[in-house]
N, C-alpha and C positions, 0 to 999 in steps of 0.2 A: 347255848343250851344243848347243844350235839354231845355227841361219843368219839371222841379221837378211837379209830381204828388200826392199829399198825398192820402193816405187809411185809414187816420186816420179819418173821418168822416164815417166811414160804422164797425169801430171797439169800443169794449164794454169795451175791460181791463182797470183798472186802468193805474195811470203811476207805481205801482210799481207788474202789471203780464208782468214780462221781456219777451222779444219775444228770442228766440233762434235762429240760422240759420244754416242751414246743407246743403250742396254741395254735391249731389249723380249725379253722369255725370255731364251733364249740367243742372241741374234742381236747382236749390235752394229751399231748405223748407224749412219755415221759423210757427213758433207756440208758441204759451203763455198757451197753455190748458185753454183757454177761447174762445176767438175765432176760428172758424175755421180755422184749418190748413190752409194756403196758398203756392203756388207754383209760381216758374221765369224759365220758359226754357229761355237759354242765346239764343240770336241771334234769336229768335223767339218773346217771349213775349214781349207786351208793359207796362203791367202792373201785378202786383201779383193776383192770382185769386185764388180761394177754389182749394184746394188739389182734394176734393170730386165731381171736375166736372170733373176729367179724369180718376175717377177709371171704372174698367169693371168688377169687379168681386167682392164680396164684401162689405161692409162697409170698408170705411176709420177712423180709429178711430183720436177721439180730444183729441190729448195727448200734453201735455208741452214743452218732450224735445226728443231728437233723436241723433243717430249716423249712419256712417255708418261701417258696419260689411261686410267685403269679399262684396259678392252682393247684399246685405242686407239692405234697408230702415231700420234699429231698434228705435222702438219708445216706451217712455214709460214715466208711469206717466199720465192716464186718470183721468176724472174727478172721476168717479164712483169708480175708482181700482187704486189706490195711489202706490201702487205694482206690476203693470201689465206690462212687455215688450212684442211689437205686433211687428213682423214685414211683411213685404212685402213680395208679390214674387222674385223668383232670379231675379234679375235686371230688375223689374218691378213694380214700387212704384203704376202700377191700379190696381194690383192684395192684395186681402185681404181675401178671402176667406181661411180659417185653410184645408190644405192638398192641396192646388192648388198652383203647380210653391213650394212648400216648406212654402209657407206662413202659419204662426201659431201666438199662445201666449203663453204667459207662465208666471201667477201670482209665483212672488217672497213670497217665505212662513219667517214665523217669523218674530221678531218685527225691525226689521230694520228698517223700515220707509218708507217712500215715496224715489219714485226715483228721484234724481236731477239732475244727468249727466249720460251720456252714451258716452264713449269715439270710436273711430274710428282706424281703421285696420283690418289686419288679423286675431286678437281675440279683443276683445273690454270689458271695464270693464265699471260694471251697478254700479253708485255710490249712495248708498242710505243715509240718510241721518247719520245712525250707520251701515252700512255692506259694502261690496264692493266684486260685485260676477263678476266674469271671465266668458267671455260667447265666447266658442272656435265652432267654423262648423265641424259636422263633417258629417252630411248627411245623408241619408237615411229618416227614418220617423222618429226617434230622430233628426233632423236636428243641433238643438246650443245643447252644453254640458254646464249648470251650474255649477259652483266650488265658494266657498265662498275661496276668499282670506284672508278677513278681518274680523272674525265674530263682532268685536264690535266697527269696528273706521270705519266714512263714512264722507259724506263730508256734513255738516247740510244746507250751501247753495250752487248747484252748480255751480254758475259761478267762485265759488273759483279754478275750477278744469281745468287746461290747459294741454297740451300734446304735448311732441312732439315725433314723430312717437309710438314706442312701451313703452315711459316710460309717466307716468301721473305724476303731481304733485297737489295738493290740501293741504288746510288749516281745519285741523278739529278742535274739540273744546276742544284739548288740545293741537294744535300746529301745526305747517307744515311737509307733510311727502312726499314723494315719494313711489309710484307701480310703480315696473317693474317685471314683469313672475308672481310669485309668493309672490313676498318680498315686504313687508311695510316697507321701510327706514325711521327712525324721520332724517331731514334733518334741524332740527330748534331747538332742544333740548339745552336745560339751557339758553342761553342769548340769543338767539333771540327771541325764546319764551315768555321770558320772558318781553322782551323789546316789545314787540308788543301785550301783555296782555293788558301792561299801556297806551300802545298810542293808541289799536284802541278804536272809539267812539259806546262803544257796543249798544245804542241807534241805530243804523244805520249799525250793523253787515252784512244788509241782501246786502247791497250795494258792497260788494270785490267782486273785476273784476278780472281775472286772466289771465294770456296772454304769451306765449312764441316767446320769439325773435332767432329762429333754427341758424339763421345765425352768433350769438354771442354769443349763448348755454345759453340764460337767461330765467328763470323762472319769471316773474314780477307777482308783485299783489297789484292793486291800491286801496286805503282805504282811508274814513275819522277819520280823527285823532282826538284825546280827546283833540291836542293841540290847536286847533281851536273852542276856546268858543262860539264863537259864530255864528257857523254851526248849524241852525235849522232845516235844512231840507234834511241832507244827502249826500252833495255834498263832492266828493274824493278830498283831497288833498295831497294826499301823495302816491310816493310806494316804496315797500321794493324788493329789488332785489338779486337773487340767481343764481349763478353761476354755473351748476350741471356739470362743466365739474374740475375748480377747488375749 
């Protein structure tokens, strides 16, 4: 019985700076690292507003993509620092100030790449586009510990990268793998691999969606196919699905 409201008249991104969305409490953040971050307290808000009209302390940085870590806003991926994870104060998404509430940053070194995904829980993995760093609380004025899991496979677009609870899964650009602790599982090796070399339409790589269904243990990831000639503009028609339980 509502009013759909767009916000798409006051925003700059193309259609292809995808927006991202992250659930910390009740808040939603939602970001394209173009325009400014936006915020939705549930049961409060009527509509999405700047991230940067509730901070108190701080800059809010304009980062792409986010997770959340323990109590942790984790954002990362600004425009200036293609390498930069920020995050918040403890359970405080106003606070930005480095040393306030825990709030810091911390530029990811070597050639890894830009960040794409940043996954969620009690440690959270930073996926770049060649690396994949494990980012564990441990507190004090070290606050996160970095650990490179993966020094040379990352995920080149993140939405390839879905999760459910402590285990990630993602498509890199030799195949589908699995993170969980430590361990990069190839979960795609020889024939699916390879069957999905041929069918995706690498004209349109940047488009794979990735999505876990927790209730039926499936890893999905929906793609446009090479078998669709005449797909000019990207549209998914296909997905390949993984069973990570059998």
């Amino acid at each position: 019985g509502g009013t759909f409201t767009s916000r798409k008249g006051s925003l700059t991104g193309t259609d292809t700076d995808f927006w991202t969305f992250t659930q910390f409490g009740n808040y939603i953040i939602a970001s394209n690292g173009v325009d400014a971050p936006q915020y939705y307290l549930m049961g409060t808000s009527t509509n999405f507003a700047n991230l940067n009209s509730i901070q108190t302390a701080g800059t809010t940085p304009n980062f792409k993509v986010s997770g959340v870590i323990r109590d942790f806003l984790v954002t990362g991926n600004q425009n200036a620092n293609r390498n930069r994870v920020q995050w918040s104060g403890i359970n405080d998404i106003t606070t930005w100030t480095p040393g306030t509430k825990q709030a810091d940053l911390q530029d990811l070194p070597g050639s890894g790449g830009q960040i794409v995904a940043i996954t969620s829980g009690e440690y959270g993995y930073v996926f770049r586009q060649n690396e994949i760093v494990r980012m564990d609380y441990v507190g004090g004025a070290t606050v996160f510990r970095f650990s490179v899991v993966s020094p040379n496979r990352g995920a080149v677009y993140g939405k390839t990268v879905c999760q459910d609870n402590r285990r990630a899964f993602f498509y890199a650009d030799d195949g589908f793998f699995e993170v969980s602790g430590d361990q990069v599982k190839a979960i795609g090796a020889e024939k699916v691999n390879r069957f999905f070399d041929v069918d995706l339409n690498k004209a349109f790589s940047d488009r794979i969606v990735a999505a876990v269904d927790p209730f039926n243990q499936l890893a999905i990831w929906l793609y446009p196919s090479s078998q669709d000639t005449a797909n000019t503009t990207g549209i998914c028609d296909r997905v390949i699905v993984y069973n990570y339980v059998t």
